[in-house]
C-alpha positions in Angstrom: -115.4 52.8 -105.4 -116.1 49.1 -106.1 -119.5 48.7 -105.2 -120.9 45.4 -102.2 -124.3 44.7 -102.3 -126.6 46.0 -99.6 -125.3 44.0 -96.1 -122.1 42.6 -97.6 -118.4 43.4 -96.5 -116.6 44.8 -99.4 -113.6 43.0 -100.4 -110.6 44.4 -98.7 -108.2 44.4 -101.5 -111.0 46.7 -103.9 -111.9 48.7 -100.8 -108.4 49.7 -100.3 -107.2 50.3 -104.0 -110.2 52.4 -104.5 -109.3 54.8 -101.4 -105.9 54.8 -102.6 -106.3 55.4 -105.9 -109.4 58.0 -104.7 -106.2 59.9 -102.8 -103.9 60.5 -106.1 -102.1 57.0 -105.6 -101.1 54.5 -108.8 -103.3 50.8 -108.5 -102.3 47.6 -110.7 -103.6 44.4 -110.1 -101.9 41.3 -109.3 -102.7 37.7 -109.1 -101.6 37.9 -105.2 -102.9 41.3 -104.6 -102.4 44.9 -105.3 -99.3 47.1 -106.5 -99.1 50.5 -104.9 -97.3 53.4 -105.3 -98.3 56.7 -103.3 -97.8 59.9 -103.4 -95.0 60.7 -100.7 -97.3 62.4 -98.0 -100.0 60.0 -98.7 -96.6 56.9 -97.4 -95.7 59.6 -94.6 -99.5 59.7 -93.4 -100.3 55.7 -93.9 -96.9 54.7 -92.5 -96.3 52.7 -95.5 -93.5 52.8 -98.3 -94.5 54.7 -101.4 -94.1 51.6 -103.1 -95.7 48.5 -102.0 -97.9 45.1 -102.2 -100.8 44.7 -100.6 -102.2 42.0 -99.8 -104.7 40.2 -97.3 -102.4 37.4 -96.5 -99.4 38.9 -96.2 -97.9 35.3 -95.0 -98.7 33.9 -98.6 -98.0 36.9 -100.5 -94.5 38.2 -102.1 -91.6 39.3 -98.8 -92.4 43.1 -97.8 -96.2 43.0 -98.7 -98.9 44.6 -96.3 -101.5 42.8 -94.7 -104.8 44.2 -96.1 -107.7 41.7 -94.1 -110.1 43.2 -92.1 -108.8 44.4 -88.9 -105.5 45.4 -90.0 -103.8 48.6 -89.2 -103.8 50.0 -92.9 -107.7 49.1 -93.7 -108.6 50.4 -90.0 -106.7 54.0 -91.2 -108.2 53.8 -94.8 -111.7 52.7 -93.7 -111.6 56.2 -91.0 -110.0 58.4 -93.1 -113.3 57.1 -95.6 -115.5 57.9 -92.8 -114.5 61.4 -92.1 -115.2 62.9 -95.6 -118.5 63.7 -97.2 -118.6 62.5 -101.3 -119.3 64.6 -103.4 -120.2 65.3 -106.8 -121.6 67.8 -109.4 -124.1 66.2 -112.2 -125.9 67.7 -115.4 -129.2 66.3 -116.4 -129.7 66.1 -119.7 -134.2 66.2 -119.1 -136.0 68.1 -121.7 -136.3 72.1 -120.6 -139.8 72.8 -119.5 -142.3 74.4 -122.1 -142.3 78.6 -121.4 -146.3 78.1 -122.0 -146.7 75.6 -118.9 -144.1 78.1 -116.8 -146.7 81.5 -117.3 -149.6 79.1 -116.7 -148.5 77.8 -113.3 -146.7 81.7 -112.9 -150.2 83.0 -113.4 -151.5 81.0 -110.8 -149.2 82.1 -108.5 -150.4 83.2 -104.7 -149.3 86.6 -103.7 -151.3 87.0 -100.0 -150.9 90.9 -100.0 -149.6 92.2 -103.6 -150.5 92.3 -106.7 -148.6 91.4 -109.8 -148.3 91.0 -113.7 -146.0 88.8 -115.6 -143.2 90.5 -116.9 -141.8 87.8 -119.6 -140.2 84.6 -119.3 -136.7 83.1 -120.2 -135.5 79.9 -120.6 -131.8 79.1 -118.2 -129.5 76.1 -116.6 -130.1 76.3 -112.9 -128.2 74.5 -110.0 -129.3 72.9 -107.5 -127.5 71.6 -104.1 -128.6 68.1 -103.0 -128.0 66.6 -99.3 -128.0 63.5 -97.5 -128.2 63.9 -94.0 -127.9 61.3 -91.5 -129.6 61.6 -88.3 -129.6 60.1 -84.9 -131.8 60.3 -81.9 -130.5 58.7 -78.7 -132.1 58.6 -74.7 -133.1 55.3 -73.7 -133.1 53.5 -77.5 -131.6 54.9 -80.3 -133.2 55.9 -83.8 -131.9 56.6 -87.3 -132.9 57.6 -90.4 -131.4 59.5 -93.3 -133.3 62.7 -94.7 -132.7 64.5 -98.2 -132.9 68.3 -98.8 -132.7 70.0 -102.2 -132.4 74.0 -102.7 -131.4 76.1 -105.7 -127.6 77.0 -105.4 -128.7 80.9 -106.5 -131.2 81.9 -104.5 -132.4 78.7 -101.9 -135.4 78.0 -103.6 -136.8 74.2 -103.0 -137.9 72.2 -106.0 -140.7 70.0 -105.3 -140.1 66.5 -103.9 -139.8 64.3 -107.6 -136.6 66.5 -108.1 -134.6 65.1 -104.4 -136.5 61.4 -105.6 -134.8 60.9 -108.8 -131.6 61.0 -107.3 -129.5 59.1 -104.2 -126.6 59.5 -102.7 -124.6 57.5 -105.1 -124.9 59.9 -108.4 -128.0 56.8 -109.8 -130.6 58.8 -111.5 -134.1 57.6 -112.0 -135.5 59.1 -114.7 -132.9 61.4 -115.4 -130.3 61.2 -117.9 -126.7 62.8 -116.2 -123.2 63.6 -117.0 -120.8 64.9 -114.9 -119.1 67.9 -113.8 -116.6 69.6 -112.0 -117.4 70.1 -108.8 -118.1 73.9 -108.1 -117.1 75.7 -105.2 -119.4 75.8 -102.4 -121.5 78.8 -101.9 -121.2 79.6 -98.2 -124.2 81.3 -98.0 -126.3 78.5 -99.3 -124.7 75.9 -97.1 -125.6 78.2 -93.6 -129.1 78.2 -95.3 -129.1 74.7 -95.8 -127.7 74.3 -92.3 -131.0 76.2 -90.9 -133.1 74.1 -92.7 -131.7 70.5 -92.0 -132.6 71.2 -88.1 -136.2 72.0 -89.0 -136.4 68.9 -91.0 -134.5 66.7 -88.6 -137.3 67.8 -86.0 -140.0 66.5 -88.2 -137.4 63.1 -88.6 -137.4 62.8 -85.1 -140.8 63.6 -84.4 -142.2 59.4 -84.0 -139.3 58.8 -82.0 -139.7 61.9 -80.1 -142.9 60.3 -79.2 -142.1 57.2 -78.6 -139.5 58.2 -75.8 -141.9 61.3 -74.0 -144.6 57.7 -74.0 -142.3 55.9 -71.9 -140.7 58.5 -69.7 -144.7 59.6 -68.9 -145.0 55.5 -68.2 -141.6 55.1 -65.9 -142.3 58.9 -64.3 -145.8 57.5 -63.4 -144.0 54.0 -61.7 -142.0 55.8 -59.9 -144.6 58.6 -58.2 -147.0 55.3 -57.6 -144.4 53.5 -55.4 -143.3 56.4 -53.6 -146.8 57.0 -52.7 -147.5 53.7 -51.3 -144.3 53.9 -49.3 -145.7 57.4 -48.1 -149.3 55.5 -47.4 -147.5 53.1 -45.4 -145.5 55.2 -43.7 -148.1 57.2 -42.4 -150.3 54.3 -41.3 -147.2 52.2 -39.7 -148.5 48.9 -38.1 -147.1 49.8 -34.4 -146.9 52.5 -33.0 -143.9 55.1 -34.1 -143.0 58.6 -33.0 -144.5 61.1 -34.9 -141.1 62.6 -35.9 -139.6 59.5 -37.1 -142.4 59.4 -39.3 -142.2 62.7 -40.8 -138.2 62.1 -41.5 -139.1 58.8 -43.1 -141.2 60.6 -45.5 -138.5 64.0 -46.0 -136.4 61.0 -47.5 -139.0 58.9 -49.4 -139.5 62.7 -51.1 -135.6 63.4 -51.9 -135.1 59.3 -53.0 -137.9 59.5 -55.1 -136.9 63.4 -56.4 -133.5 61.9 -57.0 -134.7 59.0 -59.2 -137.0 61.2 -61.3 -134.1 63.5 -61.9 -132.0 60.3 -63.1 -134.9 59.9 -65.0 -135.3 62.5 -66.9 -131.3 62.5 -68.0 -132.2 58.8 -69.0 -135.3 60.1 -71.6 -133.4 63.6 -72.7 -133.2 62.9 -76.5 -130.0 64.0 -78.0 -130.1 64.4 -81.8 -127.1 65.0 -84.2 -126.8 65.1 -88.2 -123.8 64.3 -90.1 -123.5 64.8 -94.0 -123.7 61.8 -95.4 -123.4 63.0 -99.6 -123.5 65.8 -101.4 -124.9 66.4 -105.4 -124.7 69.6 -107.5 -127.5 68.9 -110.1 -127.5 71.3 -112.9 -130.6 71.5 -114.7 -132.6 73.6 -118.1 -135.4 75.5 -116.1 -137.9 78.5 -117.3 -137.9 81.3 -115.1 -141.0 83.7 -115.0 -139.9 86.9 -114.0 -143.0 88.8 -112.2 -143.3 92.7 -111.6 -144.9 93.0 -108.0 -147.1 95.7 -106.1 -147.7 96.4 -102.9 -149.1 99.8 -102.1 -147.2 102.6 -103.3 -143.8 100.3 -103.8 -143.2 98.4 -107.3 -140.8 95.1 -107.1 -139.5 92.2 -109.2 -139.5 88.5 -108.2 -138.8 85.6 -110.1 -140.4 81.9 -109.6 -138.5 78.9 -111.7 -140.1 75.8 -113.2 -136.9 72.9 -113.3 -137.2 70.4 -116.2 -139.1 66.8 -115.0 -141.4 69.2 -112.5 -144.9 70.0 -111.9 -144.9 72.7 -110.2 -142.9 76.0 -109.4 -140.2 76.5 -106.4 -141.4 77.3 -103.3 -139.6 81.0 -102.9 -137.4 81.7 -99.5 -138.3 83.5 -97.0 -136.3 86.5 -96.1 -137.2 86.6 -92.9 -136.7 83.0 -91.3 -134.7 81.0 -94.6 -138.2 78.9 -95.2 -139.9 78.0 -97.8 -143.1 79.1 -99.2 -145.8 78.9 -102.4 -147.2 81.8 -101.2 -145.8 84.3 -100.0 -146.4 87.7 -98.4 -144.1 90.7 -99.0 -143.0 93.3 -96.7 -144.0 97.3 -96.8 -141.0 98.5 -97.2 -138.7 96.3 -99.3 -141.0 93.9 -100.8 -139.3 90.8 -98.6 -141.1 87.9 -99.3 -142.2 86.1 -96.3 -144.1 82.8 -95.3 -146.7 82.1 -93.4 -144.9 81.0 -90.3 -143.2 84.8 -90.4 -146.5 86.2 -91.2 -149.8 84.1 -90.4 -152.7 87.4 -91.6 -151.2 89.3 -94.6 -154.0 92.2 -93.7 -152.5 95.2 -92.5 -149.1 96.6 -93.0 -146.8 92.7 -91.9 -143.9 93.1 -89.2 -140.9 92.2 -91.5 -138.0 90.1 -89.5 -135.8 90.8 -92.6 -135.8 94.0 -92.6 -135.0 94.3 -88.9 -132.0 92.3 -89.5 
């Protein structure tokens, strides 16, 4: 779409050719405004003719033609029909494939916590990965946002290190990076629940200042409001004439419920709510070297494989089987050779409890 600089309103007339011409619909410029012709269930959804002039005076434009300015009924259903779906895009880089030599050296540095292993050869492929923007939102008494990026191989959910999620935003720019684009591929289901798992772990570290920030001033307000009720207790108990003793214990049974009710209201005030929404989506295909390792632990022999992307330092951390992490080094399972982080397994010694294979 026609591009605004950052705090500008687009102009109307470019915002709404673009999302017309975005939804399969013919765009020709006119000194008064735009010529439109839709498809005919793009007219039956908008409510407008499937030919038409837009415009955002309609007053001073040709008879028929659609208002267009900011507020009007067409731009409000453009702009939320806009809002409702995720871009999306699938880009090739056209970086320099890593050197096979600097793949075995990082591959023979490679941390196995409790196995073995030798390096079985090395090949040179084009790998995808899967790209995400993810809005997020925190809410109790203020309100917080942010926007987070995630980045995992499409095959097997390995995460490339940071510089690989840098040289990229949401809007296809590449920094660094030489792309061209693609079709989009068809989403890997599996990839996006694992992607899914791992935006609410991240989304907890994105929240984690404002977290904070809110549990500081619900401790501050929760504090107020146990101080006053104990002065009114104090007083109550040391009343300045004389006052039945029952009176006085009933006028403390309520001073306890008002001030029990208030810290309930409280704590709905400071419950943090947090939500994501997609915000864009890049496939990024890109010339890797892949180290293929043969692996033993015990009496069991395995195969793993760790990848070094072009315009990267270091090698993908490897999923965990167990939990849908990530991890650099990993320890493997007794039985199937599941590789598993340190979160899954903390000591490697002994034979490790395996959460993959229990299913």
């Amino acid at each position: 779409m026609t591009g605004a600089a950052a705090g500008e309103i687009p102009d109307p007339l470019a915002f709404a050719g673009d999302a017309l011409a975005a939804r399969g619909a013919l765009i020709e410029v006119l000194d008064e405004g735009r010529l439109a012709v839709l498809p005919a269930s793009l007219s039956h959804e908008l409510g407008v003719p499937e030919s038409c002039t837009l415009a955002v005076d309609a007053t001073r434009a040709p008879a028929g033609a659609i208002a267009c300015a900011i507020g009007s009924p067409l731009l409000e259903r453009l702009a939320e029909a806009a809002r409702a779906s995720v871009p999306f895009a699938a880009l090739a880089s056209a970086a320099d494939a890593p050197r096979p030599a600097q793949a075995r050296s990082l591959a023979e540095r490679f941390a196995l916590r409790n196995a073995v292993f030798e390096i079985d050869g090395a090949s040179a492929v084009d790998t995808h990965y899967l790209v995400a923007w993810l809005a997020w939102r925190a809410e109790a008494d203020d309100r917080y946002d942010g926007v987070l990026a995630l980045a995992l191989n499409a095959g097997d959910g390995a995460e490339p290190e940071p510089a690989i999620v840098a040289g990229l935003t949401p809007d296809g720019v590449a920094h660094g990076l030489t792309l061209g684009l693609l079709p989009p591929p068809a989403p890997d289901r599996a990839i996006l629940e694992l992607l899914a798992r791992r935006a609410q772990g991240a989304a907890r570290t994105a929240v984690a200042a404002a977290q904070a920030a809110v549990a500081r001033r619900h401790a501050r307000d929760h504090r107020r409001i146990e101080e006053y009720f104990a002065a009114l207790a104090r007083d109550a108990r040391a009343p300045k004439r004389r006052i039945d003793a029952d009176a006085i214990a009933l006028k403390l049974e309520h001073l306890v419920r008002e001030r029990d009710v208030k810290l309930r209201d409280l704590a709905a005030r400071y419950a943090l709510r947090v939500s994501l929404e997609p915000v864009a989506f890049v496939s990024l295909a890109m010339p890797a070297v892949v180290v293929h390792l043969r692996v033993r632990r015990r009496k069991r022999e395995g195969r793993i494989a760790v990848r070094l992307p072009a315009a990267a330092g270091s090698l993908d951390r490897l999923t965990c089987a167990a939990c849908g992490g990530t991890t650099a080094r990993p320890a493997v399972c007794d039985d199937a050779l599941h590789l598993l982080c340190e979160q899954c397994v903390p000591q490697a010694q002994g034979r490790p409890e395996c959460g993959a294979c229990r299913g």
